[in-house]
C-alpha positions, 0 to 999 in steps of 0.5 A: 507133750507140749511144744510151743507154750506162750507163758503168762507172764509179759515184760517190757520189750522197750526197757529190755531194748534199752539195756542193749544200748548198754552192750558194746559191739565189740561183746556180741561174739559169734555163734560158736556152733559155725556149720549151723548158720549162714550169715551173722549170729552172735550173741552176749553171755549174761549168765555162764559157767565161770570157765567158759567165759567169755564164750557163748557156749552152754556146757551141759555138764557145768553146775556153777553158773553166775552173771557175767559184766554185760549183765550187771550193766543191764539193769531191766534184763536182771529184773526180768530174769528175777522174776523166774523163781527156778534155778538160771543156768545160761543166759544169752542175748542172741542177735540173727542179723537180717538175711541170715538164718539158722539150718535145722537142728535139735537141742538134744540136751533140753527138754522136759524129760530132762529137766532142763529147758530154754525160754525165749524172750523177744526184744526185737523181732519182726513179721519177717522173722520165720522160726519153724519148730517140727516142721511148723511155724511159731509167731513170738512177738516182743515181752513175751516169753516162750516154752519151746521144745527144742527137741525137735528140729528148728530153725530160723529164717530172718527174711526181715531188714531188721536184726532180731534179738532175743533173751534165751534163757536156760532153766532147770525145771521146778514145780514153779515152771512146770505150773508156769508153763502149764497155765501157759497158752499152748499153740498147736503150731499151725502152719500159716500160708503155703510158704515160697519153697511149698509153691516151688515144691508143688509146680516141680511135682506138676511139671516134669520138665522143672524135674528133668532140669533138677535132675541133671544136677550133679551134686548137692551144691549144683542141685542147690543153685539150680532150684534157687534159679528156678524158684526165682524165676518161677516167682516162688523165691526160697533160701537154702535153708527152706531147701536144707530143712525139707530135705532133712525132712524128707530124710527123717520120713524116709527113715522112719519109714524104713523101721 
């Protein structure tokens, strides 16, 4: 099963940017999905379901789909949708603003099985953004266009100072995309350097003293601020979000452990 395929195709992130300019800040709506997100995510439709205008959301069950006005007023981003020759379904421009991130979820409606999948186009990014899909990092750099497996659990964390952009583009599978995606560069997702919450994690298993503190909290909010004071103290600062996906990690292993 392929999960992170960098597709051979390259478009041009400086003409793509320059269409942004064409977007008014009053057309960046917010994300509608509001309990998967802490800070700002909003996003422009350019192609949606004639009923679901102008919100953002993609109906899975909508078979109509057309351009919207924002995207006739961005010339280099229709060219590059052009070049896909399979069937849009919806087209969006998210935006992550710096600080914020996504927690991690899954995009049960997508994915090869069912003949419906999502690439990412990169306008403006930065080293600073961390986007992990099934546990594991994804580095997307400006032009490129992704296959993602959305499937499986993802989220994103802009630790950045720059708000990342990207065009997300949901397309149903033909044989065009599956030989696109099949001659595309398959990245294992390997992981990169041991993250802040990894050396936070190791020093709490070493030390039970930092597990006796943990433990006195009484809830999960509590729980929750008294590991983010010690990461910070320990030189070893993490997000909630690092917290939340490990958690919901240790969750599903718990899981499948138990069946």
């Amino acid at each position: 099963m392929k999960v992170a395929v960098k597709l051979p195709i390259q478009f041009d992130p400086a003409g793509l940017e320059a269409d942004l300019e064409q977007i008014a800040s009053a057309e960046w709506l917010a994300h509608f999905n509001t309990t998967y997100f802490e800070g700002d995510w909003t996003g422009v439709a350019l192609r949606a379901a004639p009923g679901n205008l102008p919100t953002l959301y993609s109906d899975p069950a909508a078979r109509e789909f057309a351009d919207t006005a924002a995207l006739r007023h961005c010339p280099r981003i229709a060219a590059a949708l052009e070049m896909l020759r399979c069937s849009l379904k919806s087209v969006r421009l998210l935006k992550l603003t710096a600080g914020s991130y996504i927690r991690e979820h899954r995009d049960d409606d997508l994915g090869w099985e069912s003949g419906e999948i999502r690439l990412h186009v990169p306008i403006i990014t930065d080293p600073g953004v961390e986007f992990f899909l099934n546990g594991q990092r994804v580095v997307m750099r400006e032009g490129e266009c992704w296959y993602l497996d959305l499937s499986l659990p993802h989220r994103v964390q802009n630790r950045s100072s720059v708000d990342r952009i990207h065009l997300v583009i949901d397309c149903l599978l033909n044989d065009w995309l599956r030989a696109l995606i099949n001659a595309g560069e398959e990245m294992a997702a390997t992981p990169g350097a041991e993250s802040e919450f990894e050396q936070f994690r190791r020093m709490v298993l070493s030390d039970p003293a930092l597990q006796g503190e943990l433990m006195q909290a009484t809830d999960r909010n509590e729980f929750t601020s008294v590991a983010l004071r010690l990461g910070e103290q320990l030189g070893a600062p993490f997000t909630p979000g690092d917290l939340d996906a490990a958690l919901q990690a240790a969750r599903r292993a718990w899981r499948e452990q138990a069946t």
